[in-house]
VMD Tcl script that draws the C-alpha trace (Angstrom):
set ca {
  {-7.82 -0.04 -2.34}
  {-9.16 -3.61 -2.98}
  {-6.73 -3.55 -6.06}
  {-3.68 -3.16 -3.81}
  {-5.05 -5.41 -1.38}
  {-5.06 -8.15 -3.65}
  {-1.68 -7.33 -5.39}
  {-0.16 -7.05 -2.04}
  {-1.47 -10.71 -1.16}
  {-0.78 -12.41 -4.56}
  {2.98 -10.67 -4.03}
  {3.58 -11.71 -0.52}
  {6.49 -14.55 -1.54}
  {7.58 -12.66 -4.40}
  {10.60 -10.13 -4.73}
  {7.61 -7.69 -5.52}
  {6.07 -8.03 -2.48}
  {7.95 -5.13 -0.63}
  {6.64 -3.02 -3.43}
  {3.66 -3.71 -3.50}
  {3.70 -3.39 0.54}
  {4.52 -0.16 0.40}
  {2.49 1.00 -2.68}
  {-0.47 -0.05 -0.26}
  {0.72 1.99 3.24}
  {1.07 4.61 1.04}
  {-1.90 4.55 -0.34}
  {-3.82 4.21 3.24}
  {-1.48 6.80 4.71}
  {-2.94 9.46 1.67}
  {-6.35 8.45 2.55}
  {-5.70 8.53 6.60}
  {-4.01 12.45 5.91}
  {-7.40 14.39 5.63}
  {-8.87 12.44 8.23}
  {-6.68 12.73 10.98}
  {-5.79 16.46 9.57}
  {-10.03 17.03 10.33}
  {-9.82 15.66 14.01}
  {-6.48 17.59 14.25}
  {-8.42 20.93 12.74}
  {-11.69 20.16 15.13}
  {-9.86 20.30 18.22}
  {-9.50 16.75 18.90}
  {-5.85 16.07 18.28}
  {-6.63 13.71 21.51}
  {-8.49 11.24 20.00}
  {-5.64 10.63 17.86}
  {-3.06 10.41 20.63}
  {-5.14 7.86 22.59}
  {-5.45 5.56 19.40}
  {-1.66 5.61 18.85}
  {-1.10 5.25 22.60}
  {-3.35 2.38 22.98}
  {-2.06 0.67 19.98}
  {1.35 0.87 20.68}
  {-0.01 -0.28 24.71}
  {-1.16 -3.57 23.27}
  {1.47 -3.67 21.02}
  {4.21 -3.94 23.27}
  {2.15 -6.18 25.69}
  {1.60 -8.53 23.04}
  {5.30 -8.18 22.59}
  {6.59 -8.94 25.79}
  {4.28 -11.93 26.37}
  {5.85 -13.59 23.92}
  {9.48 -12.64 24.86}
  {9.04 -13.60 28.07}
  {6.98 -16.50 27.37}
  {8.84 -17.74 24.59}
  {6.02 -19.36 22.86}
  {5.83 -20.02 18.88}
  {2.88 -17.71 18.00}
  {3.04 -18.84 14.10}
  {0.07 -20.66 14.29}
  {-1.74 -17.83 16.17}
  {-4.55 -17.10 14.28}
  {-3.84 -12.97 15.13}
  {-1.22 -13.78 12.60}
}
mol new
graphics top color blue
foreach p $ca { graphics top sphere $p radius 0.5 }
foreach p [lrange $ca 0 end-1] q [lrange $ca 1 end] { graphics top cylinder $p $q radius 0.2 }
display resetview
């Protein structure tokens, strides 16, 4: 995982990038599987819909803030 990390920093400017990008959501998104399929089998398939719910709540907060406000967030250090 540290591998990808690092190959998905070193190729963030390059044409390579978006593979490498995707080589490393993959990769979390094979390791994520048996976990959430464990809450999911344990009966607590709401656990899972409160994360997503309050991460796309702050999401599109953070979202319309800056729509609205219009500010240059580039030197945010969320970023």
């Amino acid at each position: 995982m540290y591998g990808l990390m690092f190959l998905t920093y070193k190729t963030a400017n390059k044409p390579t990038g978006i593979i490498s990008a995707f080589a490393f959501t993959g990769f979390l998104g094979y390791i994520l599987g048996p976990i959430l399929n464990t809450y999911l089998s344990a009966g607590m398939g709401d656990v899972i819909a409160m994360a997503l719910g309050g991460t796309a709540l702050v999401f599109f907060c953070c979202s319309a803030y800056v729509l609205t406000t219009r500010k240059d967030m580039s030197s945010s250090a969320v970023c």
